[in-house]
Kinemage of the C-alpha trace (Angstrom):
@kinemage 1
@onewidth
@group {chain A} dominant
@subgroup {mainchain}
@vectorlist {calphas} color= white
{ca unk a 1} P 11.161 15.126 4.986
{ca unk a 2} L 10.434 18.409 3.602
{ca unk a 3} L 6.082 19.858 4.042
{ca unk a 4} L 4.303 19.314 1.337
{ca unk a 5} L 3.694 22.665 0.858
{ca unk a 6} L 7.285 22.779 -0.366
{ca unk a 7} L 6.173 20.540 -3.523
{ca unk a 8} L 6.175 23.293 -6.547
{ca unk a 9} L 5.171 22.733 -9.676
{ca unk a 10} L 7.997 22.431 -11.435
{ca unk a 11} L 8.221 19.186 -9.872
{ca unk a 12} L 4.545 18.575 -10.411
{ca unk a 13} L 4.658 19.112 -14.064
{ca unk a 14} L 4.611 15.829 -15.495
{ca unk a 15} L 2.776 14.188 -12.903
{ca unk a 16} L 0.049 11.707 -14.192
{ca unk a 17} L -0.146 8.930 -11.373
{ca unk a 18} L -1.362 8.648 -7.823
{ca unk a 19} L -0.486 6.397 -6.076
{ca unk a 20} L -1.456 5.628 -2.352
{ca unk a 21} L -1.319 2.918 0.239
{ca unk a 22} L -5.297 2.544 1.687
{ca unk a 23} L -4.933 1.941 5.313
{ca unk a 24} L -3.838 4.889 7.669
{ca unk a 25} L -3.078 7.086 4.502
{ca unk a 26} L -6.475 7.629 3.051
{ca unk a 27} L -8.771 6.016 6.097
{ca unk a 28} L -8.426 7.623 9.603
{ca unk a 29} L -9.834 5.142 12.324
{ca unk a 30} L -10.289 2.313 9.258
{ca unk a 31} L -12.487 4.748 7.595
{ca unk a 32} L -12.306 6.080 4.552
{ca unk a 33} L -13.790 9.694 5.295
{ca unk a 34} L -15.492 11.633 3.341
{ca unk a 35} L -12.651 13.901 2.323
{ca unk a 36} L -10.356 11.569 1.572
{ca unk a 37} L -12.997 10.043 -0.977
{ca unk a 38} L -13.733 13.622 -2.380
{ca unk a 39} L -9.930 14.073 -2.829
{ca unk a 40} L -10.001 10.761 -4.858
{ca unk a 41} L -12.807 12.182 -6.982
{ca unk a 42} L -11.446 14.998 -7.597
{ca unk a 43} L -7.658 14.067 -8.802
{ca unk a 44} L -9.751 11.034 -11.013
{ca unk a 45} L -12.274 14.173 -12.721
{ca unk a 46} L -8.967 16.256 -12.963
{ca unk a 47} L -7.390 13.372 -15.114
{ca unk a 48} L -4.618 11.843 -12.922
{ca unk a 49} L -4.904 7.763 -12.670
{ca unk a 50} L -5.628 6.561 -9.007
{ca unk a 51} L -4.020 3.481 -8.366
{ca unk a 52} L -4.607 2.337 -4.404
{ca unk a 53} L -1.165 0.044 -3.744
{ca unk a 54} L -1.975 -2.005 -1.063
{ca unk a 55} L -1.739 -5.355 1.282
{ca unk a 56} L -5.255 -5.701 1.416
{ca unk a 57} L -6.821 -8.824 -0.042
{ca unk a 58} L -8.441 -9.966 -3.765
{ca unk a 59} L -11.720 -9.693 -2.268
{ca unk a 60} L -11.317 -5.996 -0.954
{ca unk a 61} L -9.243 -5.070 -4.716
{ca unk a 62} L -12.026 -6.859 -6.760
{ca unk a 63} L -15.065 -3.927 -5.436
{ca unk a 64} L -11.971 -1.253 -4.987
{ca unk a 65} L -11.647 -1.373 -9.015
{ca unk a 66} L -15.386 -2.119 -9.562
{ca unk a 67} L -16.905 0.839 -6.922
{ca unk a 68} L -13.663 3.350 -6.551
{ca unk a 69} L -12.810 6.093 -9.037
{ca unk a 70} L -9.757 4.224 -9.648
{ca unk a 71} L -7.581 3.266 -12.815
{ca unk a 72} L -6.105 -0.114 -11.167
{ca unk a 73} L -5.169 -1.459 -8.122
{ca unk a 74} L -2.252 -3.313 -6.375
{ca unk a 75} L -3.167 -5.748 -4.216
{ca unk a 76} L -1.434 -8.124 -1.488
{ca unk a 77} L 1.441 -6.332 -1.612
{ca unk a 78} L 2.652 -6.777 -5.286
{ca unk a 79} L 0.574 -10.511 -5.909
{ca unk a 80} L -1.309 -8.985 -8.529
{ca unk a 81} L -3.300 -5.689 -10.657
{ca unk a 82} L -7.093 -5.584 -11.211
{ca unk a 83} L -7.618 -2.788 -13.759
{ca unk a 84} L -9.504 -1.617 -16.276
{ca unk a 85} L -9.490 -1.472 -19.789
{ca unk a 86} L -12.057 -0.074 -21.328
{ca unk a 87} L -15.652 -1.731 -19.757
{ca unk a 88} L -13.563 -4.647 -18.840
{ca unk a 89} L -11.523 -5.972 -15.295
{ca unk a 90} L -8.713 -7.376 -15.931
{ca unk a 91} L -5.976 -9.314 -13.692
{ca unk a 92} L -2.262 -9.072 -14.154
{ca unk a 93} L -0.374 -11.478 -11.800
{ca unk a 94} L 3.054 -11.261 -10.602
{ca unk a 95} L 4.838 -14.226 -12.504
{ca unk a 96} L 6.758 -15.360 -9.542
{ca unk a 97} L 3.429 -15.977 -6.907
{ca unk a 98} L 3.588 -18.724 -5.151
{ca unk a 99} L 0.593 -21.728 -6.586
{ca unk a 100} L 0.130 -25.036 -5.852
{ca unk a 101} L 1.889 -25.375 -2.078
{ca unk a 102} L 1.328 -21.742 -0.731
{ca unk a 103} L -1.446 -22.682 1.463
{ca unk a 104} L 0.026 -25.398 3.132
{ca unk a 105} L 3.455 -23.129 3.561
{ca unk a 106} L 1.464 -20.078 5.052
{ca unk a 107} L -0.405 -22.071 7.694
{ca unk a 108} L 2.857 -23.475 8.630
{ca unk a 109} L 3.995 -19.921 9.499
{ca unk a 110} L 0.367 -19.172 10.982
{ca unk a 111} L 1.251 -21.782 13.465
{ca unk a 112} L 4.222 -20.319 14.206
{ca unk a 113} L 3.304 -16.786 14.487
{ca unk a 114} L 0.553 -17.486 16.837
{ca unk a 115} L 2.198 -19.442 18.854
{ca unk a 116} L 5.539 -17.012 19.024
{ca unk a 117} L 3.901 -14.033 19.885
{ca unk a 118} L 0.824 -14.441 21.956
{ca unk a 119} L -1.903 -11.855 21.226
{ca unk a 120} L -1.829 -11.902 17.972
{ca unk a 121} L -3.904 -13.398 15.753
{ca unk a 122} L -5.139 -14.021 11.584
{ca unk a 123} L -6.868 -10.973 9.976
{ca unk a 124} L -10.587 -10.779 9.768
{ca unk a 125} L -10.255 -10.257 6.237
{ca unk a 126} L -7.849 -13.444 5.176
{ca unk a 127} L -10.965 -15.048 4.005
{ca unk a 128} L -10.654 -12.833 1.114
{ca unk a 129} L -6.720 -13.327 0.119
{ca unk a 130} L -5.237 -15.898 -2.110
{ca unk a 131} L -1.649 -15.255 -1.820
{ca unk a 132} L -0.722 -14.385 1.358
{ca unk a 133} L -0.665 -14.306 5.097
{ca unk a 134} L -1.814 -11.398 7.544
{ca unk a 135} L -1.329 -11.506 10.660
{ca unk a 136} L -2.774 -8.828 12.912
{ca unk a 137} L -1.394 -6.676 15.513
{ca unk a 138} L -3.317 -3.627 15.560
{ca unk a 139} L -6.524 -3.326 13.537
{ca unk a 140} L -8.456 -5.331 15.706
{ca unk a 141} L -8.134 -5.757 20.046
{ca unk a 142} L -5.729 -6.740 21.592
{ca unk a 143} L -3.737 -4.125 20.188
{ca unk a 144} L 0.149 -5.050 20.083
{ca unk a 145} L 2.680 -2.379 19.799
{ca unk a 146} L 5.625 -2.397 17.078
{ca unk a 147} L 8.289 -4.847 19.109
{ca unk a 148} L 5.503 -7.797 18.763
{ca unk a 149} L 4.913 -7.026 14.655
{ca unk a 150} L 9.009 -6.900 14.644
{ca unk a 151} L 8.575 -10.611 16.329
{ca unk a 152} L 5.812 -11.653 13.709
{ca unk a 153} L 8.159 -10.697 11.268
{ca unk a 154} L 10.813 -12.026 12.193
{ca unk a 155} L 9.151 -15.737 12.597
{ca unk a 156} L 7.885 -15.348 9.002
{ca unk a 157} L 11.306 -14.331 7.502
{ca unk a 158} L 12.887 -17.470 9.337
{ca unk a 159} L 10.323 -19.602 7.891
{ca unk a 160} L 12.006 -18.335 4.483
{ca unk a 161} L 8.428 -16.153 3.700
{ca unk a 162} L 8.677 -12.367 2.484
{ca unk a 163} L 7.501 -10.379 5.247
{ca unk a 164} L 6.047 -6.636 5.286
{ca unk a 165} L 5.014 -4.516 8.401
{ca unk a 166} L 1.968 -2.197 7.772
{ca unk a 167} L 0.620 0.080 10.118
{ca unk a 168} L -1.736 -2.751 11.515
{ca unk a 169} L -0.957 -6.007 10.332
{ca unk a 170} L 2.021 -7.863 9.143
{ca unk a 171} L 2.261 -9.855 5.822
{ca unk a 172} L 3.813 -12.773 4.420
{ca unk a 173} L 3.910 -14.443 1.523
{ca unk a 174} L 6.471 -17.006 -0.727
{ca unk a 175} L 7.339 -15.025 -3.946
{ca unk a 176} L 9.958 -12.604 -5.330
{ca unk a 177} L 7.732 -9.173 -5.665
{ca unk a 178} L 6.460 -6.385 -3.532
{ca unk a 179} L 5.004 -3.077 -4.133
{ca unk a 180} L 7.678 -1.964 -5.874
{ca unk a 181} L 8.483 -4.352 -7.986
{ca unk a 182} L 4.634 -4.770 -8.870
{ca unk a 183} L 4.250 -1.323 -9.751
{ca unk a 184} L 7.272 -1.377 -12.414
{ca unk a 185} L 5.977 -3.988 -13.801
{ca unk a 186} L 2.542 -3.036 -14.565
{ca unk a 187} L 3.521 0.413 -15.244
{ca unk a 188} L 5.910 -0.594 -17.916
{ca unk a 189} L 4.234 -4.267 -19.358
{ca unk a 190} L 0.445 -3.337 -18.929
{ca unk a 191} L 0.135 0.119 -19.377
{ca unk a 192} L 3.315 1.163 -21.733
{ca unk a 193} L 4.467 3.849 -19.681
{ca unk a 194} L 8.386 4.867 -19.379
{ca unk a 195} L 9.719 7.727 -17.243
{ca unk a 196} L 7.715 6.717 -14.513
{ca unk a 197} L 9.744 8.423 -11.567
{ca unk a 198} L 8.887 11.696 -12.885
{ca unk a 199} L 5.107 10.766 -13.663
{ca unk a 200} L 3.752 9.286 -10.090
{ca unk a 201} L 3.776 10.387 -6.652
{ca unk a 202} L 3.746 7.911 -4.038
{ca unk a 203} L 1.913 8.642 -0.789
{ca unk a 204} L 1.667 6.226 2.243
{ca unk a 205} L 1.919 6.126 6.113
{ca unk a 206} L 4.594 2.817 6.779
{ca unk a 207} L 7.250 0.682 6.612
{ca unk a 208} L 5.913 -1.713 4.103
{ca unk a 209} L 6.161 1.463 1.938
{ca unk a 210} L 9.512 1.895 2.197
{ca unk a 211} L 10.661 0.829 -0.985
{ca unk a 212} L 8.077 3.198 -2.691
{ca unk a 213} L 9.161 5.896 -0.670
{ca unk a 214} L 12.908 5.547 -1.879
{ca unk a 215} L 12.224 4.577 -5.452
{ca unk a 216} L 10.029 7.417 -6.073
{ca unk a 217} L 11.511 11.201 -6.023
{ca unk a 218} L 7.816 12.263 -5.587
{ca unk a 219} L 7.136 9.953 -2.410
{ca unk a 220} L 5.259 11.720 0.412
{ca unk a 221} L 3.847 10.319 3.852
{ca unk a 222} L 0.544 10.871 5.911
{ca unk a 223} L 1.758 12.568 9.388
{ca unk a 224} L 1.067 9.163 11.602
{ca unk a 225} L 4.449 7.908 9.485
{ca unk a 226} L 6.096 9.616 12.225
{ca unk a 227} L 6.369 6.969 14.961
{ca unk a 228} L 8.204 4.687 12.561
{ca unk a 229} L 10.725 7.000 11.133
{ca unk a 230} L 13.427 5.786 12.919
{ca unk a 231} L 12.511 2.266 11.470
{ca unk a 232} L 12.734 3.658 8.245
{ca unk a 233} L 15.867 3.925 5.951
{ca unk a 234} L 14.048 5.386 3.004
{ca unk a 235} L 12.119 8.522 4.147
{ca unk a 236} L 9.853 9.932 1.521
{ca unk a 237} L 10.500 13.221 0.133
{ca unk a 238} L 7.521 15.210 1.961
{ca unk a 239} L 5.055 14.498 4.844
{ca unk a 240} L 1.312 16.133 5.134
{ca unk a 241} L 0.943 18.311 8.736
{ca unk a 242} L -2.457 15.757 8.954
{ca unk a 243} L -2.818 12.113 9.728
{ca unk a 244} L -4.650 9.308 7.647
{ca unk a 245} L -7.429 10.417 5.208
{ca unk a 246} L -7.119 14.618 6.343
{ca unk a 247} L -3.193 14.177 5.162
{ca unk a 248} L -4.366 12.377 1.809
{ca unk a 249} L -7.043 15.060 1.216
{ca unk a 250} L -4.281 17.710 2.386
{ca unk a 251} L -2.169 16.268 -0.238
{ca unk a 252} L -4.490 16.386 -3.064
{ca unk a 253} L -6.153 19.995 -2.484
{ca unk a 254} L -2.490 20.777 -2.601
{ca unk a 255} L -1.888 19.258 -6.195
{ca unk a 256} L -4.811 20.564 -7.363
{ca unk a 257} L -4.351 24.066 -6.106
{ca unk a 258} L -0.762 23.590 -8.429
{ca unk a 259} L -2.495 22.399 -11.582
């Protein structure tokens, strides 16, 4: 991983897209500080399309595209797109979700999950989801370390679910899609674009992002992606010298100090 004070602007010179994970790239804590949210202001007013690619929940995605200086965003890890088009919210789902059994399927593994690893326990904000599973193991007390998310994981994949760790919880959900995959998708279907490696940078801060981190030559991590590099077999292409929000804004002023 090269600093991102390496990134030039030759390789900056079609860039139109933003992308970023939310938690522990552009929150520090599980806030979203002020200049992280200043950064996102100011790369939105300089013309570049935010798009926040997450495994945060429907509820959290619905006031993200409503309240955020954002163009769409990604939500449960690839389950769907809330974006705008015009005035209007729109939702692009990922064809291959999982309907009519899901819930019965995911409490099956939330059995299993709880009862495998003690400690752990369902998000506080799975109320809000309709596709998937999150199990947490460090946003809220009793924080577990990375061998008991490895173990969550683990139980989910047996159970035949997709299965993501993020920097505090770990995901699961029956369907063929991720970020990734998600991303293409809308990027090509919904908003027409082609040549997309050379038009986005991805930024994030785990191994969930992994496959945005090696699909994307402009792919750069928050400093706190440090502990899991040897997790990762992806790395992105540049890391910040700051953690969480601080990195993001780090990121941006450097951007817009190229433009």
């Amino acid at each position: 991983m090269k600093s991102i004070r390496e990134l030039d602007q030759a390789a900056c010179s079609q860039l139109k897209f933003i992308l970023c994970d939310i938690d522990d790239t552009i929150t520090t804590g599980g806030k979203l500080t002020r200049a992280s949210y200043n950064a996102l202001w100011d790369l939105a007013q300089k013309g570049y399309g935010i798009i926040p690619v997450t495994g945060r929940p429907a509820g959290w995605c619905d006031m993200i595209i409503r309240q955020w200086p954002v163009k769409a965003v990604v939500g449960e890890n690839g389950a769907f797109v809330y974006y705008t088009e015009g005035s209007h919210i729109k939702t692009f789902t990922h064809p291959s979700v999982a309907k009519a059994d899901v819930i019965q399927k995911l409490e099956l593994v939330k059995a299993a999950c709880l009862k495998g690893v003690p400690g752990c326990r369902v998000a506080r904000d799975q109320f809000a989801r309709i596709y998937d599973l999150a199990i947490d193991f460090h946003e809220d007390p009793p924080y577990l370390g990375l061998e008991a998310a490895e173990k969550i994981r683990d139980i989910c994949v047996s159970m035949g679910a997709e299965a993501k760790i993020s920097s505090i919880h770990v995901n699961a959900w029956f369907g063929d899609y991720n970020k990734l995959s998600m991303t293409e998708r809308f990027m090509k279907e919904i908003l027409k674009e082609e040549n997309i490696k050379e038009k986005i940078i991805f930024v994030g801060d785990s191994p969930n992002d992994e496959p945005m981190f090696g699909y994307f030559p402009l792919s750069c991590a928050v400093a706190n992606i440090l502990p899991f590099e040897q997790m990762l077999h992806q790395l992105p292409s540049y890391v910040t010298l700051r953690k969480g929000g601080e990195g993001f804004a780090e990121l941006a002023e450097h951007i817009l100090a190229l433009c």
